[in-house]
SEGU-84161 format. One line per 5 residues: number of its first residue (from 1); their letters; for each residue x, y negated, z negated of N, C-alpha, C, O. Coordinates in nm, 3 decimals. Each point is the difference from the previous one (the first is absolute). Layout:
residues N
NUM> a> X,Y,Z,X,Y,Z,X,Y,Z,X,Y,Z ~ ...
This chain:
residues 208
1> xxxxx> -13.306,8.795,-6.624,0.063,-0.008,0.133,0.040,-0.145,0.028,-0.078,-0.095,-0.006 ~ 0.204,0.088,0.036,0.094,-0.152,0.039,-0.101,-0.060,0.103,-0.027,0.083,0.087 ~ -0.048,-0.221,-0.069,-0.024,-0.030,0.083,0.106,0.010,0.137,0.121,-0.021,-0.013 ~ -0.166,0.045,0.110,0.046,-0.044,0.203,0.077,-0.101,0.009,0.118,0.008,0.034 ~ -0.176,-0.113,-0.063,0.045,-0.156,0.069,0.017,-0.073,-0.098,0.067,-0.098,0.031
6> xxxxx> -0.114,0.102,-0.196,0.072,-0.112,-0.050,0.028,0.011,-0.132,-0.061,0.092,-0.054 ~ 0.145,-0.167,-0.029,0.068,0.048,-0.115,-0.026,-0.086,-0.084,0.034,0.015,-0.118 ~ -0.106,-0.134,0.166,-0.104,-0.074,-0.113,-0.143,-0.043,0.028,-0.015,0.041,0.115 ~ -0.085,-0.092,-0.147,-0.088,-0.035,-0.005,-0.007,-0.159,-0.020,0.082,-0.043,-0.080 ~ -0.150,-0.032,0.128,0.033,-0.153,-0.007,-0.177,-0.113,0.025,-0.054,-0.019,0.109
11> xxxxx> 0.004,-0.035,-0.248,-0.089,-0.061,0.046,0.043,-0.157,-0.035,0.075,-0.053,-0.082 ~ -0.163,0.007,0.188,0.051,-0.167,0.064,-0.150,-0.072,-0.118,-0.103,0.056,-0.039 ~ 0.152,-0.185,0.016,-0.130,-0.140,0.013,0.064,-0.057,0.004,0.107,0.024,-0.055 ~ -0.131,-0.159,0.133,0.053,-0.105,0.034,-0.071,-0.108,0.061,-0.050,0.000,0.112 ~ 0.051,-0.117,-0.217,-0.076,-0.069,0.030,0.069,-0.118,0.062,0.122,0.013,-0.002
16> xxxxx> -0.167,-0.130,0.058,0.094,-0.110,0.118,-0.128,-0.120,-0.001,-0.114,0.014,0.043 ~ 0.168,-0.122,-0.101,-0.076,-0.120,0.064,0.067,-0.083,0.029,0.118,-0.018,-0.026 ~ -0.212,-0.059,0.102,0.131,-0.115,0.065,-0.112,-0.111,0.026,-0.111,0.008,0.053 ~ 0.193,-0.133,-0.121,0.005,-0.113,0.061,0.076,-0.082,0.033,0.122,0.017,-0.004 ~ -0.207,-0.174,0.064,0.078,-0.071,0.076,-0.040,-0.089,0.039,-0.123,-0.009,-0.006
21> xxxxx> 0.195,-0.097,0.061,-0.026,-0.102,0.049,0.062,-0.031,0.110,0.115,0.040,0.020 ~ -0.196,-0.137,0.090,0.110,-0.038,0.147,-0.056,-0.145,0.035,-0.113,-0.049,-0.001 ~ 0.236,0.001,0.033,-0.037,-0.154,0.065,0.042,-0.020,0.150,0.113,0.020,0.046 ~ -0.188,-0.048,0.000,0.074,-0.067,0.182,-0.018,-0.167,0.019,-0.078,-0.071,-0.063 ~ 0.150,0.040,0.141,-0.026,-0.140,0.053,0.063,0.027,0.171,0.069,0.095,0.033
26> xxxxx> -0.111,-0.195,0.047,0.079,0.030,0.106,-0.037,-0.135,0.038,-0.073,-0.064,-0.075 ~ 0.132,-0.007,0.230,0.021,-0.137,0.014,0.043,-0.003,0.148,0.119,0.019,0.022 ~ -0.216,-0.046,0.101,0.022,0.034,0.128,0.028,-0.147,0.022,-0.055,-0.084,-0.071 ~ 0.177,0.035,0.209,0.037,-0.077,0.057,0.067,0.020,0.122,0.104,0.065,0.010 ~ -0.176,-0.131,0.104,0.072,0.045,0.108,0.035,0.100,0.011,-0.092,0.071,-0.041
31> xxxxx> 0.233,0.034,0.097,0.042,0.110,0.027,-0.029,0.064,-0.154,-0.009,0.122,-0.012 ~ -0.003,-0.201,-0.089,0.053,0.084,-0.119,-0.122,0.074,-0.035,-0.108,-0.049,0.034 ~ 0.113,0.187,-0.111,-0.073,0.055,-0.085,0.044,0.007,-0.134,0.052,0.111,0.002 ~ -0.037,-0.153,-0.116,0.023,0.027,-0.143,-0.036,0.004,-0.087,-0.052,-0.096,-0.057 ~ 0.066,0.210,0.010,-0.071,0.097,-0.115,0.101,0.002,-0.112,0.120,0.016,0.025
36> xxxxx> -0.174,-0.036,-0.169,0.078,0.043,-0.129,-0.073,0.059,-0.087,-0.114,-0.035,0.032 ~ 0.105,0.129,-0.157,-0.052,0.035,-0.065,0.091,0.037,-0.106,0.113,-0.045,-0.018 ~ -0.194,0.158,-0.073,0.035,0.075,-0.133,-0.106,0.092,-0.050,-0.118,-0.030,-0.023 ~ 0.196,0.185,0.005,-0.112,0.108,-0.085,0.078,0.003,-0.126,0.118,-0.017,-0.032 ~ -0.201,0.037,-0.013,-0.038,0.046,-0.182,-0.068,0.136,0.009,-0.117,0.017,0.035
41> xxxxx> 0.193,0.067,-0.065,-0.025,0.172,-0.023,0.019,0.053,-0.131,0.114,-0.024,-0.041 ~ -0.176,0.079,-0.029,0.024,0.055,-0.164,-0.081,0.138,0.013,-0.109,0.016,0.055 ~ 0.182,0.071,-0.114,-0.053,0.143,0.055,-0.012,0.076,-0.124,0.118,0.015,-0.033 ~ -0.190,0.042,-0.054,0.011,0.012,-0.152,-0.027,0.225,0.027,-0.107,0.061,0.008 ~ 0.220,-0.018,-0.005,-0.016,0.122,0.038,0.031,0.105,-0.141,0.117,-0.011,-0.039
46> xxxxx> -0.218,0.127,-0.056,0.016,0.061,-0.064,0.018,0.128,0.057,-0.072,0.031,0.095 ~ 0.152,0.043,-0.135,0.033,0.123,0.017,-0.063,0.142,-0.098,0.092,0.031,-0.077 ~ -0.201,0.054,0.057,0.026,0.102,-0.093,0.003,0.130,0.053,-0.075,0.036,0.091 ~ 0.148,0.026,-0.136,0.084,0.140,0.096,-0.016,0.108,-0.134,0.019,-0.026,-0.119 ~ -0.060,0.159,0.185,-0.008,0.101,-0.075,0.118,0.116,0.068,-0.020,0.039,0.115
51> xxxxx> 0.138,0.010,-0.188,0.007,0.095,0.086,0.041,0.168,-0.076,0.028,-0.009,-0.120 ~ -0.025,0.095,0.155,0.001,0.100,-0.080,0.097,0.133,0.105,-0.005,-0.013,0.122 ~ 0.064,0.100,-0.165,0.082,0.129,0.036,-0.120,0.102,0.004,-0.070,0.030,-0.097 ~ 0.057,0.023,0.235,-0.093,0.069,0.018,0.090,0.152,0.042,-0.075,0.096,-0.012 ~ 0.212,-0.058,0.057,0.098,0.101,0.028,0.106,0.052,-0.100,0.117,-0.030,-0.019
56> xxxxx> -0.241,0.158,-0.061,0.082,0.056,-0.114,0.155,0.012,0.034,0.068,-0.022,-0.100 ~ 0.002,0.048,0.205,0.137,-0.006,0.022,0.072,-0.128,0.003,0.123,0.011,-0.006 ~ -0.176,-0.137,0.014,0.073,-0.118,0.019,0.070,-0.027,-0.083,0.089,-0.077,0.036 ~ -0.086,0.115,-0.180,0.115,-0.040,-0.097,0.119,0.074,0.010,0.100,-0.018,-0.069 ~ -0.115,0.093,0.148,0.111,0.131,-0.022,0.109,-0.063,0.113,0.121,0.021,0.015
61> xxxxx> -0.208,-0.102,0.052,0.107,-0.033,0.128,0.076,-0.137,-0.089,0.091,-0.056,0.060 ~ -0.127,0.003,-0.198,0.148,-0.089,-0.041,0.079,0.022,-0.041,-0.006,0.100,-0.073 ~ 0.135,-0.166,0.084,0.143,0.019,-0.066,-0.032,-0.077,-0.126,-0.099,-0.070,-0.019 ~ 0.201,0.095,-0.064,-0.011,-0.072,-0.178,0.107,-0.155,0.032,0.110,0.027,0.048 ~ -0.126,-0.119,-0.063,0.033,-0.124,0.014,0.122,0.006,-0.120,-0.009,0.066,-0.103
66> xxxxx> 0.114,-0.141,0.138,0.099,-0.035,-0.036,-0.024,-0.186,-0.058,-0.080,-0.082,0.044 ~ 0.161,0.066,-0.132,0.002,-0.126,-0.090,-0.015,-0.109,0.075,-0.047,-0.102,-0.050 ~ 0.099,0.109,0.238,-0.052,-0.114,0.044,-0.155,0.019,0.096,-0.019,-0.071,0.099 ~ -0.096,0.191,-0.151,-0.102,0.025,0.048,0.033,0.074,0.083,-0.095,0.074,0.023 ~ 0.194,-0.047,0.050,0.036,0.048,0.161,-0.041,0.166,-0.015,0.012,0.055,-0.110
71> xxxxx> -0.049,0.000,0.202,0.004,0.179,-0.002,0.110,0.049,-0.040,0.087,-0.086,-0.014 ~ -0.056,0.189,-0.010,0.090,0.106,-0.024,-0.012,0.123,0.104,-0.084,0.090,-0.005 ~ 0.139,-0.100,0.056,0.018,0.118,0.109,0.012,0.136,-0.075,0.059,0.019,-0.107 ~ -0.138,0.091,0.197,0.019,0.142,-0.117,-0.088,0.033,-0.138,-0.015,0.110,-0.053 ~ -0.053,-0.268,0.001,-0.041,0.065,-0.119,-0.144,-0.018,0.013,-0.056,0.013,0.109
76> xxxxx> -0.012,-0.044,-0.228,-0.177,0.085,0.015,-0.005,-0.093,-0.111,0.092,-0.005,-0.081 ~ -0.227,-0.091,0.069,-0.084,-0.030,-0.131,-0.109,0.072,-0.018,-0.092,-0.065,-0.050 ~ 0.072,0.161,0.071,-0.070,0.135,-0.080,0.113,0.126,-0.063,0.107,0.024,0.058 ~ -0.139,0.031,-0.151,0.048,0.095,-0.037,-0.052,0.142,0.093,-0.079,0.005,0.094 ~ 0.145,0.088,-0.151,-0.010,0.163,0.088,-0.182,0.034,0.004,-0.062,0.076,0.075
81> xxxxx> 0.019,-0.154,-0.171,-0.175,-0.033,-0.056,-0.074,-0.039,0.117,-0.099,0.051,0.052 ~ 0.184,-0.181,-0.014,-0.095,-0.098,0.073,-0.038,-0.070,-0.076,-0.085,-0.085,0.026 ~ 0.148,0.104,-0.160,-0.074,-0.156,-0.077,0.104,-0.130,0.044,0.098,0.029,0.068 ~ -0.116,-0.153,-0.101,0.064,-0.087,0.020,0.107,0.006,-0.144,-0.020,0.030,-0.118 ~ 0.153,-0.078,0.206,0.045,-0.029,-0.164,0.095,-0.112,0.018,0.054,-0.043,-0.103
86> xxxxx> -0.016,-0.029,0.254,0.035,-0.107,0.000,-0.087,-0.153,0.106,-0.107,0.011,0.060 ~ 0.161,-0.090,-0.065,-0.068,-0.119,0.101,0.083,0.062,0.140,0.105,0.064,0.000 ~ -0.157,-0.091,0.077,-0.186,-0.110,0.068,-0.119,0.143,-0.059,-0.117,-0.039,0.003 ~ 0.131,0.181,-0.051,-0.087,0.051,0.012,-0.064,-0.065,-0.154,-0.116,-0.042,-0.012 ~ 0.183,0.043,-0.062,-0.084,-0.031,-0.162,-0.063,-0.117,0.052,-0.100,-0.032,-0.063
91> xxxxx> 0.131,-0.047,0.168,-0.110,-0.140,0.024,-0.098,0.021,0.057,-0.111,-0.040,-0.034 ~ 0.144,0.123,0.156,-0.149,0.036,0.075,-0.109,0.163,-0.018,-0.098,0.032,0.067 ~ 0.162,0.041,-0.177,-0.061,0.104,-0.053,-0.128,-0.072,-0.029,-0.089,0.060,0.060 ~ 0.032,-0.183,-0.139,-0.114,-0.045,-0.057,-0.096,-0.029,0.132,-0.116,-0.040,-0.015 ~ 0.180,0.066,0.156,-0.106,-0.072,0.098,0.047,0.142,0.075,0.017,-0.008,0.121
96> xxxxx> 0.001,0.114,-0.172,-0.047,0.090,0.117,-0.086,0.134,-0.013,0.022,0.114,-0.042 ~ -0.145,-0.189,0.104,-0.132,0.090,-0.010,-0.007,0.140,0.000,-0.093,0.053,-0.060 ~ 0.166,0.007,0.111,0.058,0.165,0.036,0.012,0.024,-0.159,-0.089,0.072,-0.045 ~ 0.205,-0.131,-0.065,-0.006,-0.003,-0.117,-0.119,-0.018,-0.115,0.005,0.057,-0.109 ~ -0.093,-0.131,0.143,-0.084,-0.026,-0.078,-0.001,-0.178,-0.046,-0.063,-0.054,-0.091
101> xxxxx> 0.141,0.005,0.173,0.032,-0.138,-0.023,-0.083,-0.117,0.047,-0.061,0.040,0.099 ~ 0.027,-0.173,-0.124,-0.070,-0.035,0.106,0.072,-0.179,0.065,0.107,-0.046,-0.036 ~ -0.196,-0.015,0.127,0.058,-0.086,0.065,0.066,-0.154,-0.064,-0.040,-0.084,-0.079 ~ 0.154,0.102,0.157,0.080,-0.140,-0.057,-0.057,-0.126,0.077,-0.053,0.025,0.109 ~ 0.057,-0.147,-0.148,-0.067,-0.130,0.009,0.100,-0.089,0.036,0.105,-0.009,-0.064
106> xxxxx> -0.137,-0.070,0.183,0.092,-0.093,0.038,-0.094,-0.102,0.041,-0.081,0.018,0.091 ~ 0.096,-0.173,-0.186,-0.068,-0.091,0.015,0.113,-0.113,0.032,0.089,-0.011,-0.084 ~ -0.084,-0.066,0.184,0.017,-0.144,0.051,-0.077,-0.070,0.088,-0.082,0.021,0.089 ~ 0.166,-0.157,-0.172,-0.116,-0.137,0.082,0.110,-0.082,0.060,0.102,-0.014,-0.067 ~ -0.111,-0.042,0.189,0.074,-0.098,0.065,-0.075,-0.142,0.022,-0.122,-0.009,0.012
111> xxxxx> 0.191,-0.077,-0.009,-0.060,-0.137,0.095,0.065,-0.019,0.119,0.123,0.000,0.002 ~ -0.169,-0.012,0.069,0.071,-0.046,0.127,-0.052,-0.172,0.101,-0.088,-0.033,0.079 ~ 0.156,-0.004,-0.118,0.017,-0.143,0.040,0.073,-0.055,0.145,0.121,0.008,0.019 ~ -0.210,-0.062,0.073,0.085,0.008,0.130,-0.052,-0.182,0.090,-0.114,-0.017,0.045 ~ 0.207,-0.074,-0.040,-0.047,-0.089,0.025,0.077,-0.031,0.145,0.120,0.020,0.014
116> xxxxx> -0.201,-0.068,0.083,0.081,-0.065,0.127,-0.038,-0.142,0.110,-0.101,-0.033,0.063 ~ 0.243,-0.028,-0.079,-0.069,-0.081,0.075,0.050,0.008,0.135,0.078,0.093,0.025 ~ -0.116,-0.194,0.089,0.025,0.039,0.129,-0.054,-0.164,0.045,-0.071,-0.078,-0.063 ~ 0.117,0.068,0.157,-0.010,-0.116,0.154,0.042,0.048,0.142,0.092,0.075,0.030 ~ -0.188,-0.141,0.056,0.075,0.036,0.118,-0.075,-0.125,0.108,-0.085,-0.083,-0.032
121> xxxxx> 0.160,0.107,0.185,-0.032,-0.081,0.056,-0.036,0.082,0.126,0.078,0.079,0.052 ~ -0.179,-0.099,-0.017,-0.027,0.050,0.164,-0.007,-0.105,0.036,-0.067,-0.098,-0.036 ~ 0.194,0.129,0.169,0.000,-0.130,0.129,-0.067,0.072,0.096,0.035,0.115,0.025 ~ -0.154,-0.183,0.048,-0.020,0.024,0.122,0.042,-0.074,0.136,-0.075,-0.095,0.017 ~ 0.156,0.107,0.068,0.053,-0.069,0.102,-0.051,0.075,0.174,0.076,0.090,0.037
126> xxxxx> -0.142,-0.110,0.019,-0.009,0.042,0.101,-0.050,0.125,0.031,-0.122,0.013,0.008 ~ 0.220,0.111,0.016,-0.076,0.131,0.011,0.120,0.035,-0.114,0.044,0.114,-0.017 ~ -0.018,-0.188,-0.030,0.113,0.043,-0.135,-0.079,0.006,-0.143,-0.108,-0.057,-0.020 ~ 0.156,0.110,-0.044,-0.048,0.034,-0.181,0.118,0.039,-0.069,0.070,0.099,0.019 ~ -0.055,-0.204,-0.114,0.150,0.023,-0.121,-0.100,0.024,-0.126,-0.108,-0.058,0.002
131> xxxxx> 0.137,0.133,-0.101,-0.059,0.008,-0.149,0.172,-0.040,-0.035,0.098,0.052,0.054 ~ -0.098,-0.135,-0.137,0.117,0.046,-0.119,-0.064,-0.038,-0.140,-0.095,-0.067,-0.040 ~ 0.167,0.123,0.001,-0.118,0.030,-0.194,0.155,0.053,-0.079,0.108,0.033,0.049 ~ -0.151,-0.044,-0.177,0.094,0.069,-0.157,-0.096,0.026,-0.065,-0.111,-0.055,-0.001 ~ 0.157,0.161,-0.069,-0.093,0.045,-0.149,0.070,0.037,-0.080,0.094,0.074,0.029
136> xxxxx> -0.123,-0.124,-0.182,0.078,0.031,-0.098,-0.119,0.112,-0.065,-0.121,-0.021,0.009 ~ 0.169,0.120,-0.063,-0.058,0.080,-0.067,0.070,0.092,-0.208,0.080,0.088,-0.031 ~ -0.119,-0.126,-0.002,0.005,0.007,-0.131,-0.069,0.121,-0.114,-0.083,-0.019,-0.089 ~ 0.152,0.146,0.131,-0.029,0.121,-0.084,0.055,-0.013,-0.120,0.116,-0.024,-0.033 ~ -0.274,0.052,-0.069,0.074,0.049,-0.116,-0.114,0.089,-0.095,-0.101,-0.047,-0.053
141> xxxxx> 0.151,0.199,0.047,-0.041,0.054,-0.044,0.076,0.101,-0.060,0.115,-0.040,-0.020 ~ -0.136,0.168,-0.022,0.152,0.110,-0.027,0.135,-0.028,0.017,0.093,-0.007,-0.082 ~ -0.100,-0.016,0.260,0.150,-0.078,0.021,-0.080,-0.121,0.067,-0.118,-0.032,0.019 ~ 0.229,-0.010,0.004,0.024,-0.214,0.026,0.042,0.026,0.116,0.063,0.103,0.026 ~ -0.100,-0.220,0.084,0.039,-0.069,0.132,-0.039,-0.102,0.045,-0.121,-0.018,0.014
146> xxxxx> 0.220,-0.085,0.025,0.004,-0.063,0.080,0.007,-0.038,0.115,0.121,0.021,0.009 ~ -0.160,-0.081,0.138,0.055,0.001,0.126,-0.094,-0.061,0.068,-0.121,0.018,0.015 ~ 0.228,-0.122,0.037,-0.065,-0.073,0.122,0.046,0.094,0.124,0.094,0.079,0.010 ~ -0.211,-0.124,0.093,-0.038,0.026,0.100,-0.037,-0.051,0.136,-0.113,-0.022,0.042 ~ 0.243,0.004,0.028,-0.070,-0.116,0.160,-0.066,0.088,0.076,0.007,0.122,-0.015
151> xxxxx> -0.080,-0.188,0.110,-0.077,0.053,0.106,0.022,-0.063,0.120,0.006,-0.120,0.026 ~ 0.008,0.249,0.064,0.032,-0.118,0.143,-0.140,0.073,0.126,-0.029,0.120,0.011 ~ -0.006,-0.184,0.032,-0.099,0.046,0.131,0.028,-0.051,0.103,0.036,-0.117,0.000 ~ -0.045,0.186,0.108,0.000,-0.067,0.139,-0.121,0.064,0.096,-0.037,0.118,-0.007 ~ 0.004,-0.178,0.063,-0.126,0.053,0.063,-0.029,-0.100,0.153,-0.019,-0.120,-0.016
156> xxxxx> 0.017,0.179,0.158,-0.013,-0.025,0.156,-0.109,0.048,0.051,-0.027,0.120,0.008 ~ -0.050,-0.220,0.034,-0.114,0.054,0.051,0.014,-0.017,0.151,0.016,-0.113,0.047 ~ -0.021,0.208,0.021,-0.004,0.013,0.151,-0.150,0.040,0.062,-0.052,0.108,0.026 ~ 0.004,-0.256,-0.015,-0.108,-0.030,0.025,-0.106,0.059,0.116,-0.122,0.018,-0.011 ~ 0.202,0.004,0.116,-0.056,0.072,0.169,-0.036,0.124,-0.128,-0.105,-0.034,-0.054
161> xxxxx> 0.155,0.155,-0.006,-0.021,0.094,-0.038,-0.072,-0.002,-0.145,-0.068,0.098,-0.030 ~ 0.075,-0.171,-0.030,-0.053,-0.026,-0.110,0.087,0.115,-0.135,-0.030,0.060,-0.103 ~ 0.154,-0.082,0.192,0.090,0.034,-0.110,0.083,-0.002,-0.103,0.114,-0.019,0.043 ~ -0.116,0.034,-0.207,0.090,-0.044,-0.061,0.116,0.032,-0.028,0.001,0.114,-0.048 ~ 0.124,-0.172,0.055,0.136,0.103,-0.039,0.054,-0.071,-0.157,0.067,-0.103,-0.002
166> xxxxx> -0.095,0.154,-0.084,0.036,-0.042,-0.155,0.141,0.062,-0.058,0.014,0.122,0.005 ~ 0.061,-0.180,-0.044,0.153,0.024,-0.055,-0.065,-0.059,-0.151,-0.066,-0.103,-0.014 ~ 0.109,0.207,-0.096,-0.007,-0.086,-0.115,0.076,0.106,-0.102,0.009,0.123,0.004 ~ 0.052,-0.237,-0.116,0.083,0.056,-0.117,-0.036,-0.067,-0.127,-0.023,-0.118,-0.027 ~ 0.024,0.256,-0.062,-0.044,-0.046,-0.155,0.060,0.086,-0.113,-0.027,0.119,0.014
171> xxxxx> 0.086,-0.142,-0.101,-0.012,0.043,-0.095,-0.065,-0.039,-0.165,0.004,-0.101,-0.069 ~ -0.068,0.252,0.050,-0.072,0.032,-0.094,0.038,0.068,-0.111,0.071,0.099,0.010 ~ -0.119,-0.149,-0.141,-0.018,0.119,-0.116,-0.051,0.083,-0.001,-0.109,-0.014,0.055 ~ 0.128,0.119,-0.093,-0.059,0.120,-0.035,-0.015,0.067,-0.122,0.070,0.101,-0.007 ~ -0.139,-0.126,-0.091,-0.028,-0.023,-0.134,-0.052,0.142,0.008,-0.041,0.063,0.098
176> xxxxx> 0.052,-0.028,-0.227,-0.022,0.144,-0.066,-0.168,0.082,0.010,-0.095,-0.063,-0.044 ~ 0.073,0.188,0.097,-0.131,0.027,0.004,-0.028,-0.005,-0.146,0.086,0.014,-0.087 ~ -0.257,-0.042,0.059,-0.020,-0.032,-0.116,-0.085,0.153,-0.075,-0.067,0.004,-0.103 ~ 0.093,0.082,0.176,-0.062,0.115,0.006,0.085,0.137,-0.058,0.048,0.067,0.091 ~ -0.023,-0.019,-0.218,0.087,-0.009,-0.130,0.093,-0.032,-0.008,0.097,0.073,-0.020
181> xxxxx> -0.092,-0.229,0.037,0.077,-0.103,-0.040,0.085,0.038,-0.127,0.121,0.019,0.003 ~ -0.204,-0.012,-0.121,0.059,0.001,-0.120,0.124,0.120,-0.027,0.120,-0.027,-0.007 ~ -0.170,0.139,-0.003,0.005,0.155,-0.015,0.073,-0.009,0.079,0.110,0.023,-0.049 ~ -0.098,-0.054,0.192,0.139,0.042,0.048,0.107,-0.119,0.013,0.067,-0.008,0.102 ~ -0.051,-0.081,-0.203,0.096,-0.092,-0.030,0.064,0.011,-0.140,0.117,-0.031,-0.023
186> xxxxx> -0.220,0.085,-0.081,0.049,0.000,-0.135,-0.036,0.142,-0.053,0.019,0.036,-0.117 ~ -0.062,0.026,0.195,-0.051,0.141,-0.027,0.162,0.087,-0.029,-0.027,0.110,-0.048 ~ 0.115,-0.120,0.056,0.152,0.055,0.008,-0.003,-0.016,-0.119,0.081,0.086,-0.033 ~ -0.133,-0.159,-0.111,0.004,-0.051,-0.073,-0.062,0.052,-0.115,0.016,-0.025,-0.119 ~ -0.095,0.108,0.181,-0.117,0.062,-0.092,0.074,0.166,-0.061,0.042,0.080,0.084
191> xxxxx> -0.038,-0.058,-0.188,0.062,0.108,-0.033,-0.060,0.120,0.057,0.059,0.095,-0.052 ~ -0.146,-0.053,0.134,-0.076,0.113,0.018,-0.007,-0.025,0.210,0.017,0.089,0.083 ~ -0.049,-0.246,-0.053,0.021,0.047,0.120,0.118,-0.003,0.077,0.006,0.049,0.113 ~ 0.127,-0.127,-0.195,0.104,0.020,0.054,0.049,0.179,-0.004,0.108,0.027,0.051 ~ -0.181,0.069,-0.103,0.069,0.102,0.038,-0.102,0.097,0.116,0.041,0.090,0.072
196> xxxxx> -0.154,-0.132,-0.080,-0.101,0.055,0.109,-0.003,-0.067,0.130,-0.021,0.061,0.104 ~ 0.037,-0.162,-0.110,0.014,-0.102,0.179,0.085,0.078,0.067,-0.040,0.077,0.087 ~ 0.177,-0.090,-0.123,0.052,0.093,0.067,0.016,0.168,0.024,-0.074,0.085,-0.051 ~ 0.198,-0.057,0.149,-0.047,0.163,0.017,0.056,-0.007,-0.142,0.019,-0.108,-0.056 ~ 0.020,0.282,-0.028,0.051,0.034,-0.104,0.150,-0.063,0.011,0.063,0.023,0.104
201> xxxxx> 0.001,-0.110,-0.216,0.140,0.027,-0.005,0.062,-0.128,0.098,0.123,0.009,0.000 ~ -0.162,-0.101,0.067,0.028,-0.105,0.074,-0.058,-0.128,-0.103,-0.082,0.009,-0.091 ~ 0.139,-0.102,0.132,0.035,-0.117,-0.057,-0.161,-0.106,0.041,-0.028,-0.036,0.115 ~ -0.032,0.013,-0.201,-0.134,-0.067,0.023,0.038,-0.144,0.118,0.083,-0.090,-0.011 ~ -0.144,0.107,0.076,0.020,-0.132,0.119,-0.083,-0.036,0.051,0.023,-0.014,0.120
206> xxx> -0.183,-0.027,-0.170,-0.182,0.000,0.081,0.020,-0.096,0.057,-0.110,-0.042,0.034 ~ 0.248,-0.076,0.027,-0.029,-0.062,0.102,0.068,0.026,0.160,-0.019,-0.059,0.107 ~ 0.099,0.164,-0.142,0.073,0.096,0.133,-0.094,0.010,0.072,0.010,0.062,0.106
């Protein structure tokens, strides 16, 4: 009986360490507040993935691939049998358990390297507060980035009430979750999960 809800089976390990290093200095004068620093981040992340065809019908739902991999509309890589007799099924016949097959192996390792520096200045003037600051930030792991970053703050303290009114603007990186990092960047790549990631018959894309 076809499993309900799913058409593969999928086991995770994944291991993640991280280190690092950080420096501050800062340097008060009069109105001024100023702060500079730098992190040192290194993130050493392994990936090992088991996954296997657990829905005796799932091969039946591919088309037979044409010379540039693409589907073929109309046709079948099983015969009138159900045996396989062309690709993607002759690839993933060996990982589907319903058959007698067992699980395919997907191992990667990344480094991820992320360094930033930053300064800023808090002015305090009266019932007034300015921050202005930059940060450069420096990704490099799977993919690469660069980008600086200003910061602006404004901040009024209305003292009778003990109220603050803060205006502030920043932009930030937003660097990649590190949480299957690998597998879903180079996993398109892998002869067995580029045809299971996706539904049957669509074009592998694990970062859509």
């Amino acid at each position: 009986m076809a499993p309900d809800l799913q058409a593969q089976t999928f086991r995770q390990s994944r291991k993640l360490t991280n280190a690092g290093l950080r420096s501050d200095i800062s340097y008060v004068k009069g109105i001024h507040n100023v702060k500079a620093g730098v992190t040192y981040e290194h993130t050493f992340l392994t990936e090992d993935d088991k996954i296997g065809i657990v829905d005796p019908t799932y091969l039946s739902l591919f088309n037979e691939l044409d010379a540039a991999a693409n589907a073929i509309s109309g046709t079948s890589c099983l015969d009138g049998s159900g045996k396989p007799i062309a690709a993607p099924c002759t690839i993933l016949a060996p990982f589907d358990l319903t058959r007698g097959g067992g699980l395919a192996s997907f191992h990667g390792h990344t480094d991820v390297k992320e360094i930033a520096l930053y300064v800023q200045d808090t002015i305090a003037k009266g019932s007034w507060s300015f921050n202005l600051g930059i940060r450069g930030d420096l990704y490099r792991g799977i993919s690469h980035a660069t980008q600086a970053e200003p910061r602006l703050g404004i901040a009024y303290n209305i003292k009778p009430t003990n109220t603050v009114l803060r205006l502030s603007y920043a932009r930030t990186l937003e660097t990649p979750f590190n949480e299957n990092l690998v597998i879903g960047s180079t996993g398109c790549g892998d002869p067995v999960i580029r045809y299971i990631a996706p539904p049957p018959n669509l074009p592998c894309n694990l970062e859509r």
